[in-house]
N, C-alpha and C positions, 0 to 999 in steps of 0.2 A: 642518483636519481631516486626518486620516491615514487612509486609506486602501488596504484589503489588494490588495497583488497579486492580479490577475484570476487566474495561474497555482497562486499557491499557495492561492486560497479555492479552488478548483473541485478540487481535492487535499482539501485538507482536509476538504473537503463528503462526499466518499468514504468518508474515515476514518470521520468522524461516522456516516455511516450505517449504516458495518459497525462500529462500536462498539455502535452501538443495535442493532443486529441481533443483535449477540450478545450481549448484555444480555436480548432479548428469548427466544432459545435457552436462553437460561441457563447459557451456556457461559464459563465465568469465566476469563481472564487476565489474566497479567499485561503490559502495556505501557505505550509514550511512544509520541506521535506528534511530530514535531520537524520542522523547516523545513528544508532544505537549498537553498544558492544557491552555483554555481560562478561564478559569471558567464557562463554561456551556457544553464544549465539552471538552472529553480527549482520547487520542488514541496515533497512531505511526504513523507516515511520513519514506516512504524509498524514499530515494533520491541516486538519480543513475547517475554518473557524466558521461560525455561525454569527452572524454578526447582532444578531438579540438576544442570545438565548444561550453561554455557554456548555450546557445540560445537551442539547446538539450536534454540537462540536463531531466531527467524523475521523476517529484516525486508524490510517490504515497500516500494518508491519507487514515486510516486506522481505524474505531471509530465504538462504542454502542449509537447508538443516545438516548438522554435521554426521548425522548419522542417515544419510540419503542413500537409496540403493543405485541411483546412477546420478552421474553428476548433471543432469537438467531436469531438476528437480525445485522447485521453489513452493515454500508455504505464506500463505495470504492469513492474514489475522484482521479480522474487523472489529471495533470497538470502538467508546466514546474518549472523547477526553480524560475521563477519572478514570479509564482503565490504563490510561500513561504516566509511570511512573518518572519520577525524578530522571534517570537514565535514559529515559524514551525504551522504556522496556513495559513490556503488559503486564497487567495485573488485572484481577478479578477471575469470577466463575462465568460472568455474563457475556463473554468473549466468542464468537465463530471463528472456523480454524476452517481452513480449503487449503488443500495440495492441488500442485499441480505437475505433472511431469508428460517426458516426449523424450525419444530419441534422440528427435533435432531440436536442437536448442531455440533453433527458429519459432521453433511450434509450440514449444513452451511458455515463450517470450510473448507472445500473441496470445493464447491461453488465459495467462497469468491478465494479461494488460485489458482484453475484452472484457472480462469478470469484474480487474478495479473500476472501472469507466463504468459497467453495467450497476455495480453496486451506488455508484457517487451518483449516477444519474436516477438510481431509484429514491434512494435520500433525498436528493433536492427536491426530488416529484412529490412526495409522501410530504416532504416539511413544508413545501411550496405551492405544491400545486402548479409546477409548471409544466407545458406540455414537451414533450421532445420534439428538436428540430428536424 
């Protein structure tokens, strides 16, 4: 049996729910969500295309830093498209970094997930001009 990396399901689980989240807003985009592993870092990248403009492009990394003081611990990276390497790994200076951490992993999980949603929804607002549902 195969078996997903602990790092990159508790990423992915993220994604999932701000997918459905915004399925549930009704806020329609377009993206991938994709694995990224350097060998010291492994997690998920959501990349959220801009359908004019790729210079907009929104993506997000999503990782268990391996050097985390307790295990519900997850770090959020925001940046554009050109800060995604070949790898689906970051790159650049121009990059925001947020932790997030909780006892219960619940709260983490929730933490991590209202921040990505709040972020993709300021984006759209700011690029768009659309109002919140």
């Amino acid at each position: 049996m195969i078996v997903w990396n602990e790092k990159v399901k508790k990423s992915e689980d993220i994604f999932k729910a701000v997918i459905n989240q915004l399925y549930k807003d009704q806020i329609n985009t377009d993206g991938v969500v994709e694995i990224f592993n350097n060998g010291k870092e492994q997690g998920c990248v959501l990349k959220l295309f801009d359908k004019y403009n790729p210079n907009l492009d929104l993506c997000i990394w999503a990782y268990l830093p391996n050097d985390r003081k307790i295990n519900n611990h997850i770090e959020i990276i925001i940046g554009k498209h050109i800060n995604c390497n070949n790898m689906n790994m970051w790159d650049g200076a121009d990059l925001d970094s947020y932790s997030f951490e909780d006892v219960k992993a619940r709260e983490m999980h929730n933490k991590a997930r209202d921040f990505v949603i709040d972020t993709i929804t300021k984006n759209l607002e700011k690029t768009y001009d659309i109002s919140r549902l």
